[in-house]
LOKE-614627 format. One record per residue (C-alpha): chain; x, y, z; residue number from 1. Coordinates in steps of 0.5 Angstrom, whole numbers. Example, Ala and Ser with C-alpha at 12.3 -4.5 7.8 and 13.67 -1.06 7.14 Angstrom:
<rs>
R  chain      x      y      z  resi
R      A     25     -9     16     1
R      A     27     -2     14     2
</rs>
This chain:
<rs>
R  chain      x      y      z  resi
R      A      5     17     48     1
R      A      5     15     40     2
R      A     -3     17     38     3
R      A     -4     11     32     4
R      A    -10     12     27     5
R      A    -11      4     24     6
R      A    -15      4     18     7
R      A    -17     -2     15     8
R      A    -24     -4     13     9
R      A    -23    -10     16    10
R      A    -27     -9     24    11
R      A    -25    -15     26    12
R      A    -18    -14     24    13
R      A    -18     -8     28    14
R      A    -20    -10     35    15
R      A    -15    -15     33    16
R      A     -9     -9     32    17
R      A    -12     -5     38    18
R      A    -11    -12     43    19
R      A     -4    -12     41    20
R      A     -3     -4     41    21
R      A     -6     -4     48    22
R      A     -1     -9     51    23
R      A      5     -3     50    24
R      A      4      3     54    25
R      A      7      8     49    26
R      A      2      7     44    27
R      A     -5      9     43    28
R      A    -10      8     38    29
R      A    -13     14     38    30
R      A    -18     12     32    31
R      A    -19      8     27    32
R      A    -22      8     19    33
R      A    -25      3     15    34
R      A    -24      6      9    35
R      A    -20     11      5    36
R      A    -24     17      5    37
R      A    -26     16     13    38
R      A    -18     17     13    39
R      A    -17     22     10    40
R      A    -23     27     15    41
R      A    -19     24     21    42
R      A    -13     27     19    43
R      A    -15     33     17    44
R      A    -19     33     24    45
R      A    -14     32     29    46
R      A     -7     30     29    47
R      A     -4     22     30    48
R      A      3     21     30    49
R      A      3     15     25    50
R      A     -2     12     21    51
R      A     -3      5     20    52
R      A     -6      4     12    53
R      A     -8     -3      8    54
R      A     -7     -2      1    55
R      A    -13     -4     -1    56
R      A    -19     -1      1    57
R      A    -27      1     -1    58
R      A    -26      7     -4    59
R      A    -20     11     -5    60
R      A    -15      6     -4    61
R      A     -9      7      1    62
R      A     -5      9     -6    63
R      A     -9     15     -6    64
R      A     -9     17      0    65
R      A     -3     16      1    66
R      A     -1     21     -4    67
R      A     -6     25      0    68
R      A     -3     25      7    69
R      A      3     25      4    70
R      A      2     32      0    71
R      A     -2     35      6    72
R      A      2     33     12    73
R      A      9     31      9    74
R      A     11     30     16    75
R      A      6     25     18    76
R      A      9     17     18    77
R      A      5     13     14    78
R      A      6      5     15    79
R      A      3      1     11    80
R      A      0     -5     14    81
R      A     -2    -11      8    82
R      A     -4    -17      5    83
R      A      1    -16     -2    84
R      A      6    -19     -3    85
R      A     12    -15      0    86
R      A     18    -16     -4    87
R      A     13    -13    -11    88
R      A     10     -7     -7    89
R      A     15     -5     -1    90
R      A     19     -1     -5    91
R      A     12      2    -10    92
R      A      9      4     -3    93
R      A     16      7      0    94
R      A     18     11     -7    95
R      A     10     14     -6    96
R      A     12     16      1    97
R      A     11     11      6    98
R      A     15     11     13    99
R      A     15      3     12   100
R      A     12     -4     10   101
R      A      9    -10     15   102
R      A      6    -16     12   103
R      A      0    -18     16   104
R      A      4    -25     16   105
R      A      9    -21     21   106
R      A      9    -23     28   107
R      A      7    -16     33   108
R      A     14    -15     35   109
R      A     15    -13     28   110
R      A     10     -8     27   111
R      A     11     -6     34   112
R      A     18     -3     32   113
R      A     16     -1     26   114
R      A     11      4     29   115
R      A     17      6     34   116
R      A     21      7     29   117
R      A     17     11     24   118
R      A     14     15     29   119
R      A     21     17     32   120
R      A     22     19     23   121
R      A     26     13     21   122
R      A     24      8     16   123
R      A     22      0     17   124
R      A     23     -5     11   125
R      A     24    -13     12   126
R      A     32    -15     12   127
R      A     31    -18      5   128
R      A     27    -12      2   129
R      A     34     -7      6   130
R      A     37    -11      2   131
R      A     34    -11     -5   132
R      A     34     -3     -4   133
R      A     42     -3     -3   134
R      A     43     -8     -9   135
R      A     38     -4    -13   136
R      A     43      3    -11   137
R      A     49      0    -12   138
R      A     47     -4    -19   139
R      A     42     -1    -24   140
R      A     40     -8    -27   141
R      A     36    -10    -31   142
R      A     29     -8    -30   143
R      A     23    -14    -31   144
R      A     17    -12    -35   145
R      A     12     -9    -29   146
R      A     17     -6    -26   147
R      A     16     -1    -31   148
R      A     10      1    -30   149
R      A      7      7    -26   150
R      A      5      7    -20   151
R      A     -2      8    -23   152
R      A     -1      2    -28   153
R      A      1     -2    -23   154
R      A     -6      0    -19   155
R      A     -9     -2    -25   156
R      A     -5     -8    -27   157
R      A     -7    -11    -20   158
R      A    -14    -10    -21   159
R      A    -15    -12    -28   160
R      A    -11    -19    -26   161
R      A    -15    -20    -20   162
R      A    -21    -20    -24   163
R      A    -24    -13    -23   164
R      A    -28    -10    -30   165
R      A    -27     -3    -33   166
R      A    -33     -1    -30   167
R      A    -31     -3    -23   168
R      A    -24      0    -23   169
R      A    -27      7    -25   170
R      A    -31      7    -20   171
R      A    -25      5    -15   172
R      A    -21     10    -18   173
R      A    -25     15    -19   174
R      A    -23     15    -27   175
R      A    -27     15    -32   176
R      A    -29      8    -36   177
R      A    -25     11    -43   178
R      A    -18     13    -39   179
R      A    -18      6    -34   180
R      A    -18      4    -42   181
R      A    -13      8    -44   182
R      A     -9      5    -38   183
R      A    -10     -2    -40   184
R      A     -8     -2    -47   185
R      A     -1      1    -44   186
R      A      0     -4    -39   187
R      A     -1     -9    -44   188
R      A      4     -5    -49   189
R      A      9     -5    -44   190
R      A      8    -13    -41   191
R      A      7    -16    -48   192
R      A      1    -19    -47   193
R      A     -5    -19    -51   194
R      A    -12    -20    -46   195
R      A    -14    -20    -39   196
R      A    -12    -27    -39   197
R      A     -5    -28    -42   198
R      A     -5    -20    -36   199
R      A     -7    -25    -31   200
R      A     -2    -30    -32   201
R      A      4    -26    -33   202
R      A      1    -23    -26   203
R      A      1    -30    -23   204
R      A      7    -32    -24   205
R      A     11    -26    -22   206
R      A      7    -26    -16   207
R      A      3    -20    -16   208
R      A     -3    -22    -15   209
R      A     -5    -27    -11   210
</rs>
Protein backbone atom coordinates (compact mmCIF):
# COMPACT_ATOMS: atom_id res chain seq x y z
CA UNK A 1 0.00 0.00 0.00
CA UNK A 2 1.50 3.26 -1.20
CA UNK A 3 0.31 5.98 2.02
CA UNK A 4 0.12 9.66 0.15
CA UNK A 5 -0.01 13.14 2.00
CA UNK A 6 -1.80 15.63 -0.62
CA UNK A 7 -1.34 18.84 0.10
CA UNK A 8 -2.98 21.87 -1.75
CA UNK A 9 -4.92 24.44 -0.52
CA UNK A 10 -7.60 23.71 -2.46
CA UNK A 11 -10.31 21.31 -0.58
CA UNK A 12 -12.29 21.04 -3.28
CA UNK A 13 -9.54 19.76 -5.36
CA UNK A 14 -8.64 17.49 -2.64
CA UNK A 15 -11.76 15.31 -2.48
CA UNK A 16 -11.49 15.34 -6.08
CA UNK A 17 -7.32 13.79 -5.74
CA UNK A 18 -8.94 11.24 -3.03
CA UNK A 19 -11.94 9.99 -5.45
CA UNK A 20 -9.67 9.16 -8.00
CA UNK A 21 -6.81 7.47 -5.44
CA UNK A 22 -9.69 5.59 -4.05
CA UNK A 23 -10.48 3.59 -7.23
CA UNK A 24 -6.83 1.89 -7.10
CA UNK A 25 -6.43 -0.52 -4.42
CA UNK A 26 -2.44 0.26 -3.84
CA UNK A 27 -2.81 3.72 -3.03
CA UNK A 28 -3.93 5.50 0.06
CA UNK A 29 -4.27 9.02 1.18
CA UNK A 30 -3.13 8.81 4.31
CA UNK A 31 -3.53 12.45 5.02
CA UNK A 32 -3.96 15.89 3.37
CA UNK A 33 -2.41 19.59 3.90
CA UNK A 34 -3.61 22.76 2.98
CA UNK A 35 -0.78 24.76 3.20
CA UNK A 36 2.92 24.38 3.54
CA UNK A 37 3.54 24.59 7.24
CA UNK A 38 0.71 22.04 7.89
CA UNK A 39 3.01 19.75 5.33
CA UNK A 40 5.81 20.35 7.04
CA UNK A 41 4.24 19.14 10.93
CA UNK A 42 2.73 16.07 8.96
CA UNK A 43 6.04 14.94 7.59
CA UNK A 44 7.94 15.19 10.81
CA UNK A 45 4.65 13.31 12.32
CA UNK A 46 4.33 10.28 10.56
CA UNK A 47 5.73 8.72 7.47
CA UNK A 48 4.01 8.57 3.78
CA UNK A 49 5.68 7.10 0.98
CA UNK A 50 4.90 10.06 -1.25
CA UNK A 51 3.92 13.28 -1.09
CA UNK A 52 1.79 15.15 -3.32
CA UNK A 53 2.67 19.09 -3.61
CA UNK A 54 1.16 22.18 -5.36
CA UNK A 55 3.95 24.90 -6.10
CA UNK A 56 1.80 27.47 -4.70
CA UNK A 57 0.31 27.61 -1.62
CA UNK A 58 -0.56 30.03 1.91
CA UNK A 59 2.34 30.24 3.48
CA UNK A 60 5.67 28.89 2.83
CA UNK A 61 5.30 27.91 -0.68
CA UNK A 62 5.82 24.13 -2.23
CA UNK A 63 9.52 25.73 -3.27
CA UNK A 64 10.55 25.95 0.56
CA UNK A 65 9.11 23.02 1.51
CA UNK A 66 10.33 21.32 -0.81
CA UNK A 67 13.74 22.24 0.32
CA UNK A 68 12.74 21.23 3.52
CA UNK A 69 11.42 17.65 3.23
CA UNK A 70 14.19 17.26 0.83
CA UNK A 71 16.91 18.30 3.38
CA UNK A 72 15.29 16.48 6.48
CA UNK A 73 13.97 13.08 4.65
CA UNK A 74 16.16 13.20 1.44
CA UNK A 75 14.47 9.90 0.83
CA UNK A 76 11.04 10.85 0.65
CA UNK A 77 9.50 11.32 -3.06
CA UNK A 78 8.05 14.38 -3.66
CA UNK A 79 5.84 14.81 -6.81
CA UNK A 80 4.74 18.01 -7.75
CA UNK A 81 1.33 18.38 -8.66
CA UNK A 82 0.71 22.05 -10.42
CA UNK A 83 -1.11 24.66 -12.40
CA UNK A 84 2.41 26.17 -13.70
CA UNK A 85 3.25 25.61 -16.74
CA UNK A 86 5.32 22.29 -17.33
CA UNK A 87 7.89 23.11 -19.69
CA UNK A 88 9.19 26.57 -17.43
CA UNK A 89 9.25 24.78 -14.23
CA UNK A 90 9.55 20.65 -14.28
CA UNK A 91 13.09 21.07 -14.60
CA UNK A 92 13.25 24.10 -11.78
CA UNK A 93 11.46 21.74 -9.37
CA UNK A 94 13.49 18.22 -10.35
CA UNK A 95 16.97 19.94 -10.07
CA UNK A 96 15.12 21.27 -6.37
CA UNK A 97 14.75 17.53 -5.62
CA UNK A 98 11.45 16.50 -6.71
CA UNK A 99 10.62 12.73 -7.90
CA UNK A 100 8.42 14.30 -10.97
CA UNK A 101 6.17 16.89 -12.40
CA UNK A 102 2.23 16.42 -13.37
CA UNK A 103 0.03 19.19 -14.73
CA UNK A 104 -3.35 19.41 -13.43
CA UNK A 105 -4.48 19.33 -16.84
CA UNK A 106 -3.02 15.62 -17.17
CA UNK A 107 -5.76 12.80 -17.31
CA UNK A 108 -5.63 10.49 -13.72
CA UNK A 109 -3.82 7.95 -15.51
CA UNK A 110 -0.97 10.17 -15.70
CA UNK A 111 -0.85 10.97 -12.06
CA UNK A 112 -1.23 7.42 -11.15
CA UNK A 113 1.68 6.31 -12.60
CA UNK A 114 3.62 8.80 -11.70
CA UNK A 115 3.09 8.14 -7.87
CA UNK A 116 3.95 4.42 -8.55
CA UNK A 117 6.66 5.18 -10.24
CA UNK A 118 8.19 7.81 -7.41
CA UNK A 119 7.39 5.83 -4.69
CA UNK A 120 9.09 2.68 -6.33
CA UNK A 121 12.32 5.51 -6.39
CA UNK A 122 12.00 6.50 -10.15
CA UNK A 123 11.61 9.46 -11.59
CA UNK A 124 8.42 11.00 -13.76
CA UNK A 125 8.49 13.69 -16.45
CA UNK A 126 5.94 14.26 -19.61
CA UNK A 127 7.71 12.72 -23.04
CA UNK A 128 8.35 16.17 -23.97
CA UNK A 129 10.01 17.46 -20.84
CA UNK A 130 12.49 13.72 -20.81
CA UNK A 131 13.30 15.09 -24.05
CA UNK A 132 14.29 18.58 -23.18
CA UNK A 133 16.36 17.01 -20.43
CA UNK A 134 18.22 14.88 -23.05
CA UNK A 135 18.89 17.71 -25.35
CA UNK A 136 19.82 19.98 -22.57
CA UNK A 137 22.82 17.04 -21.48
CA UNK A 138 23.75 16.46 -25.04
CA UNK A 139 23.96 20.32 -25.80
CA UNK A 140 24.69 22.85 -23.84
CA UNK A 141 22.82 25.72 -25.61
CA UNK A 142 22.35 28.94 -25.32
CA UNK A 143 20.62 29.87 -22.12
CA UNK A 144 17.17 32.50 -22.65
CA UNK A 145 17.46 35.35 -19.82
CA UNK A 146 15.13 33.48 -17.22
CA UNK A 147 16.54 30.60 -17.08
CA UNK A 148 19.45 32.29 -15.42
CA UNK A 149 17.75 33.18 -12.70
CA UNK A 150 18.14 31.34 -9.33
CA UNK A 151 15.59 29.14 -8.10
CA UNK A 152 14.84 31.93 -5.50
CA UNK A 153 14.90 34.82 -8.48
CA UNK A 154 12.46 32.80 -10.15
CA UNK A 155 10.26 32.71 -7.14
CA UNK A 156 10.24 36.11 -6.97
CA UNK A 157 10.06 36.95 -10.58
CA UNK A 158 6.72 34.89 -10.81
CA UNK A 159 5.39 36.85 -7.98
CA UNK A 160 6.28 40.41 -9.08
CA UNK A 161 4.79 39.64 -12.75
CA UNK A 162 1.67 37.93 -11.21
CA UNK A 163 0.98 41.25 -9.65
CA UNK A 164 2.29 40.74 -5.96
CA UNK A 165 3.63 43.82 -4.11
CA UNK A 166 6.99 43.78 -2.14
CA UNK A 167 5.39 43.75 0.84
CA UNK A 168 3.37 40.81 -0.16
CA UNK A 169 6.06 38.86 -1.39
CA UNK A 170 8.03 39.34 2.16
CA UNK A 171 5.37 38.17 3.84
CA UNK A 172 5.17 34.96 1.54
CA UNK A 173 8.63 34.19 1.76
CA UNK A 174 9.39 34.99 4.76
CA UNK A 175 11.90 37.79 3.81
CA UNK A 176 12.35 41.17 4.49
CA UNK A 177 10.89 44.00 2.27
CA UNK A 178 14.63 45.37 1.63
CA UNK A 179 16.19 41.73 0.68
CA UNK A 180 12.86 40.91 -1.82
CA UNK A 181 14.05 44.37 -3.00
CA UNK A 182 17.47 43.36 -3.68
CA UNK A 183 15.86 40.52 -5.33
CA UNK A 184 14.26 42.64 -7.69
CA UNK A 185 16.68 44.64 -9.04
CA UNK A 186 18.98 41.43 -9.88
CA UNK A 187 15.98 39.90 -11.73
CA UNK A 188 15.57 43.13 -13.45
CA UNK A 189 19.47 43.20 -14.23
CA UNK A 190 19.64 39.80 -15.59
CA UNK A 191 16.26 40.14 -17.72
CA UNK A 192 17.02 43.60 -19.28
CA UNK A 193 13.71 45.21 -18.12
CA UNK A 194 13.64 48.18 -16.40
CA UNK A 195 10.00 48.13 -14.27
CA UNK A 196 7.10 45.77 -12.87
CA UNK A 197 5.49 46.31 -16.35
CA UNK A 198 8.06 45.69 -19.00
CA UNK A 199 8.86 42.15 -15.95
CA UNK A 200 5.46 41.43 -16.90
CA UNK A 201 5.58 41.31 -20.33
CA UNK A 202 8.74 39.54 -20.77
CA UNK A 203 7.12 36.93 -18.27
CA UNK A 204 4.07 36.77 -20.49
CA UNK A 205 5.61 36.22 -23.42
CA UNK A 206 7.61 33.45 -22.35
CA UNK A 207 5.00 31.99 -20.70
CA UNK A 208 5.94 32.16 -17.24
CA UNK A 209 2.98 33.28 -15.63
CA UNK A 210 -0.31 32.86 -16.70
Amino acid sequence: MIEILIADDHALFREGLKQILAKHSDLRVADEAGNGEEVLVKVRSRSYDVVLLDISMPGQSGWDVLAEIKCEQPGLPVLILSMYPENQYAIRMLRAGAAGYVSKESVPDELITAIRKVAGGGKHVSPAIAEKLAFEIEKNADKLPHQLLSNREFQVMSMLASGKALPEIADALHLSEKTITTYRARIFEKLGVRNNVELTHYALQHKLVE
